[in-house]
C-alpha positions in Angstrom: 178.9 98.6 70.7 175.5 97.4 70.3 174.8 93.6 69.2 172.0 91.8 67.9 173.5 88.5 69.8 172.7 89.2 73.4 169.0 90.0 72.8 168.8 86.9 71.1 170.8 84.5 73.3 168.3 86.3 76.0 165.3 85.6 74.6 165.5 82.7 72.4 168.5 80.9 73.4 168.0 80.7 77.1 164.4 79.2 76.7 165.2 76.6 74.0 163.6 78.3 70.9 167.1 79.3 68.8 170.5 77.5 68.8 173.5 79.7 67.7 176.4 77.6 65.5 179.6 79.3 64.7 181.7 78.4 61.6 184.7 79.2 61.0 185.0 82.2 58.2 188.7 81.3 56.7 188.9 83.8 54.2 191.0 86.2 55.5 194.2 83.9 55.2 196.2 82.3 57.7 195.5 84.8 60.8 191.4 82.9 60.1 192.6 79.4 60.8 195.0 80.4 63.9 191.8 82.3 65.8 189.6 79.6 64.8 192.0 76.9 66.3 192.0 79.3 69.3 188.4 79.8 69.4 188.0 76.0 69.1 190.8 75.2 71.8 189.1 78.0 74.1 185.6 76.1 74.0 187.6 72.8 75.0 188.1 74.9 78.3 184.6 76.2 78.1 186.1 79.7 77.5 184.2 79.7 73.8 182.9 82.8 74.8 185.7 84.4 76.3 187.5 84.2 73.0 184.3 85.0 70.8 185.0 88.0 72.6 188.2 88.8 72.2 188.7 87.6 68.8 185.8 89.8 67.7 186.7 93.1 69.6 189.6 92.9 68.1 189.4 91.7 64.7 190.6 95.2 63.2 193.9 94.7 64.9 193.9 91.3 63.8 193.3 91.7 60.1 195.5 94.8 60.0 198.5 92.8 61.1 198.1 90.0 58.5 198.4 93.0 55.7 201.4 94.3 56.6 202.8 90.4 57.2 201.6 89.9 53.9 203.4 93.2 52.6 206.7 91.8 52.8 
């Protein structure tokens, strides 16, 4: 999968031009706060980007287990 972040951590970020902030998008419920806590607790460790990672390559999982949780 192709993203527009690379490119521009590449060529903007890395010479001082662009700054990238994350927020924390809550709105899918419960499952939002836990991976932001994570994400948040991972750039403690200055594994931010790590998570980033994984949080995002897997989001479908993660949202598709908070409907059927929420199911019940």
């Amino acid at each position: 999968m192709l993203t527009l972040e690379p490119l521009l951590i590449e060529q903007y970020v890395t010479v001082g031009q662009l700054q990238l902030a994350f927020r924390p998008v809550l709105n899918h419920g419960e499952r939002s706060l836990f991976a932001s806590e994570a994400a948040f607790c991972a750039a403690e460790q200055q594994s931010f980007w790590i998570m980033h990672e994984l949080l995002f390559s897997r989001q479908d999982e993660l949202w598709a287990t908070q409907l059927s949780i929420t199911r019940r």
